[in-house]
mmCIF file of the N, C-alpha and C atoms, coordinates in Angstrom:
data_MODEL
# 
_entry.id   MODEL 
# 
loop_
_atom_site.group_PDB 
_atom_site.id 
_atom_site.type_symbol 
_atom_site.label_atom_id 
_atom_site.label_alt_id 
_atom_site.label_comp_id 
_atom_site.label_asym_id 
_atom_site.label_entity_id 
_atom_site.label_seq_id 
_atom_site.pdbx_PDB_ins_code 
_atom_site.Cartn_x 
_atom_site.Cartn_y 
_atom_site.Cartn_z 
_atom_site.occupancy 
_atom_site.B_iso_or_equiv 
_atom_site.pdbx_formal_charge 
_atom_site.auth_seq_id 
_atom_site.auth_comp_id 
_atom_site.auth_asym_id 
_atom_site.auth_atom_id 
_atom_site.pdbx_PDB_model_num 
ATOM 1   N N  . UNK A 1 1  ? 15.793  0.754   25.793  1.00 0.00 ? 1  UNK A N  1 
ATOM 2   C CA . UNK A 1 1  ? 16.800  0.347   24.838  1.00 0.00 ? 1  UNK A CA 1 
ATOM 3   C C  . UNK A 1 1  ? 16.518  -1.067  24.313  1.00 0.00 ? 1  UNK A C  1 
ATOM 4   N N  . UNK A 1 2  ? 16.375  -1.733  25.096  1.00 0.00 ? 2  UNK A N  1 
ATOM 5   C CA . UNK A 1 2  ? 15.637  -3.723  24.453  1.00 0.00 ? 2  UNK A CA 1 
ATOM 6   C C  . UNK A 1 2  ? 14.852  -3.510  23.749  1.00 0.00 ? 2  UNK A C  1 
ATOM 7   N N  . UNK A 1 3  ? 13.739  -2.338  24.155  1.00 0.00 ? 3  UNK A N  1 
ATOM 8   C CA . UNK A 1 3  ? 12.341  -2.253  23.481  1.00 0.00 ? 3  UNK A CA 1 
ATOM 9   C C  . UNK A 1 3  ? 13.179  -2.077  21.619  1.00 0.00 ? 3  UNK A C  1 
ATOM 10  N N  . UNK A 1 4  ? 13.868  -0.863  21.841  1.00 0.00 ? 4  UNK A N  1 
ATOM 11  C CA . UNK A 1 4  ? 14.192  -0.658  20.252  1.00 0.00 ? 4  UNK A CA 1 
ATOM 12  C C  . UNK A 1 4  ? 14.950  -1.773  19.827  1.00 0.00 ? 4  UNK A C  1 
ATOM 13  N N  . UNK A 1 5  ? 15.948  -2.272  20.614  1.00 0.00 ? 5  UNK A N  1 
ATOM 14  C CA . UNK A 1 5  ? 15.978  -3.757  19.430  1.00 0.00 ? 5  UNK A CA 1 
ATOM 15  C C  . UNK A 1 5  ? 15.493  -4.902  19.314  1.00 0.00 ? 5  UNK A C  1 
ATOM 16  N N  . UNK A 1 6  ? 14.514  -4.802  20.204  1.00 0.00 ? 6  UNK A N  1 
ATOM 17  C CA . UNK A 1 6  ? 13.639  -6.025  19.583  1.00 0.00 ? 6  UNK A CA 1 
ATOM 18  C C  . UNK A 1 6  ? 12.645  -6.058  18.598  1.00 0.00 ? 6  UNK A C  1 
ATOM 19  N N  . UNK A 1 7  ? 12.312  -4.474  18.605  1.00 0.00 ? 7  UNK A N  1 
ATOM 20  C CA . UNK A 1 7  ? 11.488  -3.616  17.390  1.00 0.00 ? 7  UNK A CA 1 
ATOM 21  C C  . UNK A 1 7  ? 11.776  -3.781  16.380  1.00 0.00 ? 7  UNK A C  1 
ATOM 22  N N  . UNK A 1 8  ? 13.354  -3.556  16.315  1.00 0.00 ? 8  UNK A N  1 
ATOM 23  C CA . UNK A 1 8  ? 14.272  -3.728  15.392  1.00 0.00 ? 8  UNK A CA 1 
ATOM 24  C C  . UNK A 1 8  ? 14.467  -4.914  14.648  1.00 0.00 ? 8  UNK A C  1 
ATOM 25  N N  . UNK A 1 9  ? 14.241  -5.901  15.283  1.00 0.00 ? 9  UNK A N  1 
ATOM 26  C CA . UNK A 1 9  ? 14.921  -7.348  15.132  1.00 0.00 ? 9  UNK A CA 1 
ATOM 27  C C  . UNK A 1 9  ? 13.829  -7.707  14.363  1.00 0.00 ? 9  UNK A C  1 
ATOM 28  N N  . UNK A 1 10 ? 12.615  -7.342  15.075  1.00 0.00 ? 10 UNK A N  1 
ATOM 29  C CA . UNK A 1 10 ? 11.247  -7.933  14.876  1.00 0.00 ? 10 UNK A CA 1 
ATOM 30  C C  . UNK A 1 10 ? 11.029  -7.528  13.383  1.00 0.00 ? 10 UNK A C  1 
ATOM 31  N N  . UNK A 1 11 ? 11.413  -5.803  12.950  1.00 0.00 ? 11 UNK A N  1 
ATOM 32  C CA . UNK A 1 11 ? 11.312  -5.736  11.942  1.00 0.00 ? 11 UNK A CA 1 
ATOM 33  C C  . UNK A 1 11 ? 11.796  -6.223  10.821  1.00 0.00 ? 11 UNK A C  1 
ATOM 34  N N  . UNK A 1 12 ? 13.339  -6.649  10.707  1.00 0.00 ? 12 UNK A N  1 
ATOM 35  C CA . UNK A 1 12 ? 13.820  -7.184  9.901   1.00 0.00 ? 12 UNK A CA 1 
ATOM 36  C C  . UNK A 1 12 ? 13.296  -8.701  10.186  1.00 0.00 ? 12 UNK A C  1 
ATOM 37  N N  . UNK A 1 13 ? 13.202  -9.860  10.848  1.00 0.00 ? 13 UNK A N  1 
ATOM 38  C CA . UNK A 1 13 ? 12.644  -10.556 10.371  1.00 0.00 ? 13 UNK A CA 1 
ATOM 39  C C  . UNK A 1 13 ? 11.125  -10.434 9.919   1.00 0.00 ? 13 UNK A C  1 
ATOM 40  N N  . UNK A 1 14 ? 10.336  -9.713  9.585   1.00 0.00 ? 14 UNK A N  1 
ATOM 41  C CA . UNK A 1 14 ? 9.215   -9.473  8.574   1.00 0.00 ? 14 UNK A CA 1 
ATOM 42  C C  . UNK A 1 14 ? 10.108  -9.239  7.283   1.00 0.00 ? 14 UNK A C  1 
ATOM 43  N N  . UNK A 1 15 ? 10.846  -8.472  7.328   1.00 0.00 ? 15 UNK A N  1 
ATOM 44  C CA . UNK A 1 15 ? 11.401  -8.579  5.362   1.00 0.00 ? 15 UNK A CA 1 
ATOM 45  C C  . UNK A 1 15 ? 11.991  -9.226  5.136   1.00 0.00 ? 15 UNK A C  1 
ATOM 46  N N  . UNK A 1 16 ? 12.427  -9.919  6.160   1.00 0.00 ? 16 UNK A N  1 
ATOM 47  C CA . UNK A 1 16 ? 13.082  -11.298 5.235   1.00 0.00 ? 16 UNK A CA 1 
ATOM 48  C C  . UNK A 1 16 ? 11.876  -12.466 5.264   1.00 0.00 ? 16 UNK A C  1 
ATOM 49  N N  . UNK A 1 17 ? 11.061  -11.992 5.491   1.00 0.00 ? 17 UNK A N  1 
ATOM 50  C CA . UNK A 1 17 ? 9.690   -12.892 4.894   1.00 0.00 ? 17 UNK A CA 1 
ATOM 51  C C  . UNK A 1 17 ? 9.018   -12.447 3.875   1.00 0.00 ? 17 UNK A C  1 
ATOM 52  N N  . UNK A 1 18 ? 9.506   -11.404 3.549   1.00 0.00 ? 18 UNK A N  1 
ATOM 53  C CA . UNK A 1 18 ? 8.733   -10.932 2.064   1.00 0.00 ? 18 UNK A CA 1 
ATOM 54  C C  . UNK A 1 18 ? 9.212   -11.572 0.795   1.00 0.00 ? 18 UNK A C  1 
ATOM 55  N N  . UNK A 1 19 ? 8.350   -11.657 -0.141  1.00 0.00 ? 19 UNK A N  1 
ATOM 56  C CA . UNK A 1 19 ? 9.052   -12.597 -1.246  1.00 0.00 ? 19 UNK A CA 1 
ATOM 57  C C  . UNK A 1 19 ? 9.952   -11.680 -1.817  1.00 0.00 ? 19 UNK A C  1 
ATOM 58  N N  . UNK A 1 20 ? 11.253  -12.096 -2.092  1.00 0.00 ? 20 UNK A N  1 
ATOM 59  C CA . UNK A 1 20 ? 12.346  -11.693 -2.961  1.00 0.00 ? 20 UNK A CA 1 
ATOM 60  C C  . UNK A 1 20 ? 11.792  -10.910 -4.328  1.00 0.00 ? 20 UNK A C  1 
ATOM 61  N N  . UNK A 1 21 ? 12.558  -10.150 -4.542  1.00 0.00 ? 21 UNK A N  1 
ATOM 62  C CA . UNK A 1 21 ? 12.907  -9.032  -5.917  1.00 0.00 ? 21 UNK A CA 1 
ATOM 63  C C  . UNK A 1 21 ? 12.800  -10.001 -6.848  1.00 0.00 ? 21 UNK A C  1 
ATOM 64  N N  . UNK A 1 22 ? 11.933  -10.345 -7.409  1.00 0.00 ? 22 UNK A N  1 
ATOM 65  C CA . UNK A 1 22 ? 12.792  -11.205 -8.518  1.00 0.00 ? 22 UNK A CA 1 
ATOM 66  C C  . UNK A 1 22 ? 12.546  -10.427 -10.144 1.00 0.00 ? 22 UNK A C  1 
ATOM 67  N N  . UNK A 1 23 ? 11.990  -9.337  -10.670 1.00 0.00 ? 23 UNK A N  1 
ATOM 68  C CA . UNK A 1 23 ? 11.794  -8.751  -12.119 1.00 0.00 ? 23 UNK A CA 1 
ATOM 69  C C  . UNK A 1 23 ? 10.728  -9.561  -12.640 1.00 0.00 ? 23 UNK A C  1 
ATOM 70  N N  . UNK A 1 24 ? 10.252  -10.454 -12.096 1.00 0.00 ? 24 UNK A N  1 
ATOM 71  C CA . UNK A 1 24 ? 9.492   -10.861 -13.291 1.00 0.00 ? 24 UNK A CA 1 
ATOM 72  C C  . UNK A 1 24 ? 7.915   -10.941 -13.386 1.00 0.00 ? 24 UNK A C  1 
ATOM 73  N N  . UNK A 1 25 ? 7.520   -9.305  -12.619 1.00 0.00 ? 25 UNK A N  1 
ATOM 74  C CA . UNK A 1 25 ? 6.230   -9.167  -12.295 1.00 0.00 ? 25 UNK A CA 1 
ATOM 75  C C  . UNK A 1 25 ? 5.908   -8.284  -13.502 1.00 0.00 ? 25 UNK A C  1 
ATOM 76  N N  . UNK A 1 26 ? 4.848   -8.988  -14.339 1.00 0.00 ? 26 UNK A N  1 
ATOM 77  C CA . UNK A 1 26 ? 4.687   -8.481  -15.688 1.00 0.00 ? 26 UNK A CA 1 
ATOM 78  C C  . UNK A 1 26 ? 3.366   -8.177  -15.577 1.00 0.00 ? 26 UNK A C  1 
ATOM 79  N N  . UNK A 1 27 ? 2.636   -7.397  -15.015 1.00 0.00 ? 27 UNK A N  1 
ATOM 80  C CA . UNK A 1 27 ? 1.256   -6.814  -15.159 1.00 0.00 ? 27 UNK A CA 1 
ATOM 81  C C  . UNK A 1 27 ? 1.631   -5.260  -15.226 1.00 0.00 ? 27 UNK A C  1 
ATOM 82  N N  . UNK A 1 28 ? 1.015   -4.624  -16.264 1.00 0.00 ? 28 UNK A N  1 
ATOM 83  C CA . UNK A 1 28 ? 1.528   -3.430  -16.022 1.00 0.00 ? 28 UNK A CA 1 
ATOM 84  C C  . UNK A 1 28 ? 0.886   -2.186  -15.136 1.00 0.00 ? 28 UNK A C  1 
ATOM 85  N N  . UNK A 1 29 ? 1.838   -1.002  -14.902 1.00 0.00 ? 29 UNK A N  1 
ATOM 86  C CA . UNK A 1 29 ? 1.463   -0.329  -13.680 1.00 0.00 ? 29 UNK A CA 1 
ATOM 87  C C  . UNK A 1 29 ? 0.278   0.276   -13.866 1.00 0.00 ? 29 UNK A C  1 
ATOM 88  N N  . UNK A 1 30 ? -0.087  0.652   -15.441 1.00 0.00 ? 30 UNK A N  1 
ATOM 89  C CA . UNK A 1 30 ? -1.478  1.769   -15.178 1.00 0.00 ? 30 UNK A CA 1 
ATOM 90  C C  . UNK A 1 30 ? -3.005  1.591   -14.113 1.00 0.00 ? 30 UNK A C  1 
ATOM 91  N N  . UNK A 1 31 ? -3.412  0.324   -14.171 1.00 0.00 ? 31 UNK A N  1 
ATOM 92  C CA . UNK A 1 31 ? -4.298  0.456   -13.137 1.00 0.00 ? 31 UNK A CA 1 
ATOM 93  C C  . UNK A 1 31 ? -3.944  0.709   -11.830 1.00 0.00 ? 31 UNK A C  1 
ATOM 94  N N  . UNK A 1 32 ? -2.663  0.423   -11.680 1.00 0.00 ? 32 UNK A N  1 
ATOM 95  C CA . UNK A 1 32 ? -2.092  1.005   -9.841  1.00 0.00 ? 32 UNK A CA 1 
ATOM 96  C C  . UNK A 1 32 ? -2.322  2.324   -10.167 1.00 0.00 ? 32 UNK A C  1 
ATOM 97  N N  . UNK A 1 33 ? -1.822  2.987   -11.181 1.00 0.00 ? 33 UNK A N  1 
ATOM 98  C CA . UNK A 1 33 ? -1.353  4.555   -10.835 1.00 0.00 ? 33 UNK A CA 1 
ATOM 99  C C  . UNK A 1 33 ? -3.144  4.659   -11.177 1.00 0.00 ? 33 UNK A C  1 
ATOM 100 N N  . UNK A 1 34 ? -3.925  4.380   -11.874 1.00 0.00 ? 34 UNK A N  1 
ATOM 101 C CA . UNK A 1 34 ? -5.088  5.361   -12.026 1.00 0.00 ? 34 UNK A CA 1 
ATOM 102 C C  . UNK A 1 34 ? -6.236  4.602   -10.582 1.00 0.00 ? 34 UNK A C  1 
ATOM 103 N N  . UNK A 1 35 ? -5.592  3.821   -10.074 1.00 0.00 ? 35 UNK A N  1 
ATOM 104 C CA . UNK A 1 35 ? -6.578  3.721   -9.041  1.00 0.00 ? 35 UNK A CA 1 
ATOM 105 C C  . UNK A 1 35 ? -5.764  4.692   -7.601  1.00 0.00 ? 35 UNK A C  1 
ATOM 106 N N  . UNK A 1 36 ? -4.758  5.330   -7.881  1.00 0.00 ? 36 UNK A N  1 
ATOM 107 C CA . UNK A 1 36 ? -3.957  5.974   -6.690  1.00 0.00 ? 36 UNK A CA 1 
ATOM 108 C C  . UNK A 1 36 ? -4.637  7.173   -7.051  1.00 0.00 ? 36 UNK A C  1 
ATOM 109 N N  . UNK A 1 37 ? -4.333  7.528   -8.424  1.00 0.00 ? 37 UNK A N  1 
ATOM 110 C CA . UNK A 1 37 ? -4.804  9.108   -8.825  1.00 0.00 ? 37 UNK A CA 1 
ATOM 111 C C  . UNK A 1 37 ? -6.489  9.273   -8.197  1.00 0.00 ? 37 UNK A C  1 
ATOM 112 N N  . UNK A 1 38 ? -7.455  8.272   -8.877  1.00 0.00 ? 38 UNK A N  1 
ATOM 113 C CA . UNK A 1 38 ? -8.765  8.194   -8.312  1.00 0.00 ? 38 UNK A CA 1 
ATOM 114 C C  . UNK A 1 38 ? -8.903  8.934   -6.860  1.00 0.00 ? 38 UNK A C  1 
ATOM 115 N N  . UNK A 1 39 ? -8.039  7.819   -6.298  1.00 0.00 ? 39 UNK A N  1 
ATOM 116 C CA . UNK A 1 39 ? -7.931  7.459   -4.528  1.00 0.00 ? 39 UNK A CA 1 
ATOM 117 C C  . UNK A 1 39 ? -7.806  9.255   -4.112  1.00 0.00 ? 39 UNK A C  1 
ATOM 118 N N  . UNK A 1 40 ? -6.565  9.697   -4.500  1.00 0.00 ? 40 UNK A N  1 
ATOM 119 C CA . UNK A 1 40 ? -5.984  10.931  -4.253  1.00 0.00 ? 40 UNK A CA 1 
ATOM 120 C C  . UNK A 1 40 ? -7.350  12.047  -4.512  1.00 0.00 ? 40 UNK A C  1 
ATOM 121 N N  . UNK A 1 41 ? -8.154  11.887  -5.805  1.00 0.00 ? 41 UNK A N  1 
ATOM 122 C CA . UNK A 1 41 ? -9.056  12.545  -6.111  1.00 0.00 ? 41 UNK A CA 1 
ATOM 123 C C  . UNK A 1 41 ? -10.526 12.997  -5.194  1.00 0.00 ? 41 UNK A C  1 
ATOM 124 N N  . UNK A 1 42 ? -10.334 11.738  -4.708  1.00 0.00 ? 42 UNK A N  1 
ATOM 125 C CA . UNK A 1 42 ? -11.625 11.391  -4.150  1.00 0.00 ? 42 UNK A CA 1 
ATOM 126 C C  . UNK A 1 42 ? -11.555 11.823  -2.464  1.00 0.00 ? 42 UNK A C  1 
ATOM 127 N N  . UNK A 1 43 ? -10.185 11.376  -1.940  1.00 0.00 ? 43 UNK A N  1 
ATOM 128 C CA . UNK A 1 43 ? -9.344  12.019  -0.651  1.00 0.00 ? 43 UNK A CA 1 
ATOM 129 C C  . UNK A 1 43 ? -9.954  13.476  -0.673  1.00 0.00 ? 43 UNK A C  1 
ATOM 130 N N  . UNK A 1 44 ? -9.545  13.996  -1.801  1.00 0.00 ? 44 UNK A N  1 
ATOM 131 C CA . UNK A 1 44 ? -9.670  15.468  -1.674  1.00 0.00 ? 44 UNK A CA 1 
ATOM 132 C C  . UNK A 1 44 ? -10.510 16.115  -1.668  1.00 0.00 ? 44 UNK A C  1 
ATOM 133 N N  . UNK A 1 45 ? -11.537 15.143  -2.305  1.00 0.00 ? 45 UNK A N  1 
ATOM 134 C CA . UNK A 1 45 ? -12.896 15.838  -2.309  1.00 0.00 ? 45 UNK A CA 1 
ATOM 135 C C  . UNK A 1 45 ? -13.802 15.658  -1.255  1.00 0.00 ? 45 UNK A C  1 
ATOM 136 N N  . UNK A 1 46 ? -13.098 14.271  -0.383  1.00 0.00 ? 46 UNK A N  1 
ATOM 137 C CA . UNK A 1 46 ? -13.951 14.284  1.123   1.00 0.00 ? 46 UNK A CA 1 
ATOM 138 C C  . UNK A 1 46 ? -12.862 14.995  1.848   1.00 0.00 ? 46 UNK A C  1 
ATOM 139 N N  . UNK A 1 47 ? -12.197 16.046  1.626   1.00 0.00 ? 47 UNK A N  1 
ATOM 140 C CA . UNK A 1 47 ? -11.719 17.360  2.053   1.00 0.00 ? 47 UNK A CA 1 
ATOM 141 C C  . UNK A 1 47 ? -12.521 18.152  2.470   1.00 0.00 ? 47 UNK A C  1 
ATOM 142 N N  . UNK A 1 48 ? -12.661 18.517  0.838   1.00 0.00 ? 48 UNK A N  1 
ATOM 143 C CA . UNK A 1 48 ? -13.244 20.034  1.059   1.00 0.00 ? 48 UNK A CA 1 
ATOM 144 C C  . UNK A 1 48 ? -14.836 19.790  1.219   1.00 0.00 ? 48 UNK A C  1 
ATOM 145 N N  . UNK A 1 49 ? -15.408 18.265  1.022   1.00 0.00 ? 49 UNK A N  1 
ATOM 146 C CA . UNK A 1 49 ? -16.498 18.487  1.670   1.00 0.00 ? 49 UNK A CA 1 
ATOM 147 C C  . UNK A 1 49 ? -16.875 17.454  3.622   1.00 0.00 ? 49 UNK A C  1 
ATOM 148 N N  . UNK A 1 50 ? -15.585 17.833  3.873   1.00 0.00 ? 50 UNK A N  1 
ATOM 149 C CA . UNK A 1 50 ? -15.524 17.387  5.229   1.00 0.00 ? 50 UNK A CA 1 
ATOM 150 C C  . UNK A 1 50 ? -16.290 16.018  5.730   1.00 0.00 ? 50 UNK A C  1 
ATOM 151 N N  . UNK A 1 51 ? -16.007 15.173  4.555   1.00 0.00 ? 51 UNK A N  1 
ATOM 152 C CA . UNK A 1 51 ? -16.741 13.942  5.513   1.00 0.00 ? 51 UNK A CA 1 
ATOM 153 C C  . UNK A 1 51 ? -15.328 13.408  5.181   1.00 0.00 ? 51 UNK A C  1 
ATOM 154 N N  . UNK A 1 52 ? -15.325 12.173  6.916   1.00 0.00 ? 52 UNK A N  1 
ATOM 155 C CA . UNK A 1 52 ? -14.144 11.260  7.168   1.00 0.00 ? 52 UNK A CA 1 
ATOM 156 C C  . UNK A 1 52 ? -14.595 10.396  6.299   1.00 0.00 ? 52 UNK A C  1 
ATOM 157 N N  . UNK A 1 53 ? -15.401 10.033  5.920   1.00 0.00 ? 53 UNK A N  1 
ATOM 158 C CA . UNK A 1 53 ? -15.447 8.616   5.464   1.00 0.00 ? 53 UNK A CA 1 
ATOM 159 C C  . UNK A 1 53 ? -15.141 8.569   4.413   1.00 0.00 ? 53 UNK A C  1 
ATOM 160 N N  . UNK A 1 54 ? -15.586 9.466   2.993   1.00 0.00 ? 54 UNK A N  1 
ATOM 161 C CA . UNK A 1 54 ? -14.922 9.756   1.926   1.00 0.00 ? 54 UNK A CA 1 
ATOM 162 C C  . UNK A 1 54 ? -13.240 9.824   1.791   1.00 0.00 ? 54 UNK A C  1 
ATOM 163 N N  . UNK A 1 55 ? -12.794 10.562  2.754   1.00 0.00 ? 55 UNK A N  1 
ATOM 164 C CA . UNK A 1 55 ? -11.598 10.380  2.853   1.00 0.00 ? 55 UNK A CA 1 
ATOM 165 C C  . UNK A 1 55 ? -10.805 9.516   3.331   1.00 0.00 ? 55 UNK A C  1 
ATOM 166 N N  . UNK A 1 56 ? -11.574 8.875   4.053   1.00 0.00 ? 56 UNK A N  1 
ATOM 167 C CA . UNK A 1 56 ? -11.366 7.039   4.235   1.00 0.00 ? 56 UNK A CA 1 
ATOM 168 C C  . UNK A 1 56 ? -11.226 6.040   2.809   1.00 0.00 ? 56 UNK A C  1 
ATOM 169 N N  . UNK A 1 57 ? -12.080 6.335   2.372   1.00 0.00 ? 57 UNK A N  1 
ATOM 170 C CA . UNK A 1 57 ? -11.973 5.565   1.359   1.00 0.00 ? 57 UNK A CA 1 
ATOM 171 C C  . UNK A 1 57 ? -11.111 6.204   0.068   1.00 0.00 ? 57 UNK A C  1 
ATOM 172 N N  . UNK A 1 58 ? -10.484 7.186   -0.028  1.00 0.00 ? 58 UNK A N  1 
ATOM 173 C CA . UNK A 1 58 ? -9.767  7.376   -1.237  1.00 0.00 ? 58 UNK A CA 1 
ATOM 174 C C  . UNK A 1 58 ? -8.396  6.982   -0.604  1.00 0.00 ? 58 UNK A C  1 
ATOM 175 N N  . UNK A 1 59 ? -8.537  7.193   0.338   1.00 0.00 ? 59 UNK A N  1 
ATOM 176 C CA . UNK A 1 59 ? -6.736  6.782   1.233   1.00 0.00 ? 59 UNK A CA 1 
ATOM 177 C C  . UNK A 1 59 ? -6.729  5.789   1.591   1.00 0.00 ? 59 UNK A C  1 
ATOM 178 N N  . UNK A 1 60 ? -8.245  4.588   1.513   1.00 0.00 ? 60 UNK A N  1 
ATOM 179 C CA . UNK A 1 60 ? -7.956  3.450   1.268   1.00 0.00 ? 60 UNK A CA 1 
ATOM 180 C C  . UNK A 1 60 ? -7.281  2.783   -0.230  1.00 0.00 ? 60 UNK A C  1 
ATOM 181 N N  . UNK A 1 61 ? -7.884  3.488   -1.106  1.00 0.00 ? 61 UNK A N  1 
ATOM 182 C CA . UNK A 1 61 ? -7.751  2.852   -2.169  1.00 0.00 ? 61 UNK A CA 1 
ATOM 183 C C  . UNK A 1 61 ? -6.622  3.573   -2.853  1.00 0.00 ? 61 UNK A C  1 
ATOM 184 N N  . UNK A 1 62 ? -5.580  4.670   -2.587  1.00 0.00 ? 62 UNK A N  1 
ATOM 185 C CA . UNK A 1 62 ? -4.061  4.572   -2.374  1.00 0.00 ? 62 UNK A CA 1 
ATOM 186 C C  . UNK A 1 62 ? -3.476  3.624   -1.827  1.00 0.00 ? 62 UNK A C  1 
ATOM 187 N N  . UNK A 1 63 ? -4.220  3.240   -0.573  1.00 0.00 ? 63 UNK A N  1 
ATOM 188 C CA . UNK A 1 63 ? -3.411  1.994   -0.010  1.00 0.00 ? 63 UNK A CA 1 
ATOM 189 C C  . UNK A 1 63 ? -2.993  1.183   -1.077  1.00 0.00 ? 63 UNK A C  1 
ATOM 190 N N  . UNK A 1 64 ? -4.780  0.709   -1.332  1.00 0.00 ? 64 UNK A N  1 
ATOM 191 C CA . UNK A 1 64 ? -4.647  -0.407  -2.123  1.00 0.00 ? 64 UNK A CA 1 
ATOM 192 C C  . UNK A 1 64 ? -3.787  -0.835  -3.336  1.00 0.00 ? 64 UNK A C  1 
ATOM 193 N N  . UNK A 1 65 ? -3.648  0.210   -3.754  1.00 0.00 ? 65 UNK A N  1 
ATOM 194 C CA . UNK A 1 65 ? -2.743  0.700   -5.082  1.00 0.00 ? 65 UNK A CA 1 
ATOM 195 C C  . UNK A 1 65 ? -1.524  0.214   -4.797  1.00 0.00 ? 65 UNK A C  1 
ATOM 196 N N  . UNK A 1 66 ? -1.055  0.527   -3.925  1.00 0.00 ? 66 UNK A N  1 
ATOM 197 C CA . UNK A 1 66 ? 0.387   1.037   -3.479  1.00 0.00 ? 66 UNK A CA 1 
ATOM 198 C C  . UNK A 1 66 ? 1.266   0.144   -2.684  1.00 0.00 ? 66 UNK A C  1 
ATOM 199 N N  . UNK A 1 67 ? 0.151   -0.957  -2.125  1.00 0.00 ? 67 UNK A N  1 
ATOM 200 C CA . UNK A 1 67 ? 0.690   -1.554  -1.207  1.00 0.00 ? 67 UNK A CA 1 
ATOM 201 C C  . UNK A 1 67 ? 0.392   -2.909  -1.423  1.00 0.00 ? 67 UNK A C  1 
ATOM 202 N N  . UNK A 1 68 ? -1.453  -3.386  -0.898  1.00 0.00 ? 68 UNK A N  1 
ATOM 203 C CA . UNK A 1 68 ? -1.802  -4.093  -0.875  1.00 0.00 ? 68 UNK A CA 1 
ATOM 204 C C  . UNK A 1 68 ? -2.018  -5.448  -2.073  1.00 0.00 ? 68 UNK A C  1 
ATOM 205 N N  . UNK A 1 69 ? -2.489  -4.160  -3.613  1.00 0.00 ? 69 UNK A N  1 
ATOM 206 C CA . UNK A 1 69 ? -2.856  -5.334  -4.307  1.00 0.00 ? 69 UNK A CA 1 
ATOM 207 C C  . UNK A 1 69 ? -1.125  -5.884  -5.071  1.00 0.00 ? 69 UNK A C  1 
ATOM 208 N N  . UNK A 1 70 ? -0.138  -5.043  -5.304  1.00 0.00 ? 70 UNK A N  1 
ATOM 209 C CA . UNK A 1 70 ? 0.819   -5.471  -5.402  1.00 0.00 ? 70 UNK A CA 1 
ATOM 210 C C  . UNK A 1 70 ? 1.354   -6.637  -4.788  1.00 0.00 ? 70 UNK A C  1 
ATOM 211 N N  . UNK A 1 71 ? 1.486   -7.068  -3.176  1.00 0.00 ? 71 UNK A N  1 
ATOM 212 C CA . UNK A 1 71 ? 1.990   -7.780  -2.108  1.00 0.00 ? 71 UNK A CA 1 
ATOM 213 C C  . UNK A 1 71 ? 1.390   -8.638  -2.825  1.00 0.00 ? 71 UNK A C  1 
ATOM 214 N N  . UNK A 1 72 ? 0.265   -8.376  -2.925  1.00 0.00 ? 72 UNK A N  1 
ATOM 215 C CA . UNK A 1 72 ? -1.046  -9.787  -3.504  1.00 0.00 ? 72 UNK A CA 1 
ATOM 216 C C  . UNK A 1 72 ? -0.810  -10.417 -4.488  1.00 0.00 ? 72 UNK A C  1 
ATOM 217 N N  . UNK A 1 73 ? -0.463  -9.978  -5.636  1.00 0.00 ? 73 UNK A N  1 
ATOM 218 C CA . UNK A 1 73 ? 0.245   -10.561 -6.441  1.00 0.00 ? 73 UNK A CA 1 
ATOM 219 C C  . UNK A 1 73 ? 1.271   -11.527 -6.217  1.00 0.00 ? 73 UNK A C  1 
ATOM 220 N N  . UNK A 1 74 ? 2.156   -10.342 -5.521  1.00 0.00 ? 74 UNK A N  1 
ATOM 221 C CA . UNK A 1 74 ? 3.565   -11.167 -5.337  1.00 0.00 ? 74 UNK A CA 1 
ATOM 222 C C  . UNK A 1 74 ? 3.398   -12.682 -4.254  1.00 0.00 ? 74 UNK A C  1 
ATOM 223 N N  . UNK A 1 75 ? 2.342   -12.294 -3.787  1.00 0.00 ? 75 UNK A N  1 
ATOM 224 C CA . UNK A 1 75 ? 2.122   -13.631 -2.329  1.00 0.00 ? 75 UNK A CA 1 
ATOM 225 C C  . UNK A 1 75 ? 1.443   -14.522 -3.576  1.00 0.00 ? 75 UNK A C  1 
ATOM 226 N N  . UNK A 1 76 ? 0.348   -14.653 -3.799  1.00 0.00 ? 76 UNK A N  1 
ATOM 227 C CA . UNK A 1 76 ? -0.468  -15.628 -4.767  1.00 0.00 ? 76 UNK A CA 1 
ATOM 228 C C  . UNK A 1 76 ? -0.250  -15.482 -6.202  1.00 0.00 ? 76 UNK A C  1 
ATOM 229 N N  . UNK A 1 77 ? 1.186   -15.500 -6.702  1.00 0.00 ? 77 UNK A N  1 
ATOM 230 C CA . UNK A 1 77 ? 1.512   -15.547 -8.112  1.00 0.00 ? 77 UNK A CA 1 
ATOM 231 C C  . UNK A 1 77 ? 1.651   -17.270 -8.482  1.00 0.00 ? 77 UNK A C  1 
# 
């Protein structure tokens, strides 16, 4: 039971370290979405031809899309 609220605790102070909402992130979305679509593309194709690593790297570069280069922005604006 401590374990989950300190998990807990721990988690909310990480978002309250994230930079605030503020609207005024003006780059627009298409290179996120066509580097997710890529990502997704490429995932699938180290599917059906069974290598991890291909599929490493398209579900990296969803990450990247989705998560990472956004934060990045918002941290070094």
């Amino acid at each position: 039971m401590q374990t989950r609220i300190l998990s807990a605790m721990t988690w909310l102070w990480i978002v309250a370290q994230l930079p605030k909402q503020g609207g005024d992130f003006q780059t627009s979305p298409t290179p996120f979405i066509i580097l997710a679509l890529a990502g997704v593309v490429i995932a699938t194709f180290g599917h059906m031809a069974k290598s991890k690593n291909t599929v490493g790297v398209g579900i990296g570069m969803i990450f990247m899309a989705t998560v990472f280069i956004p934060l990045g922005f918002a941290f070094f604006k």
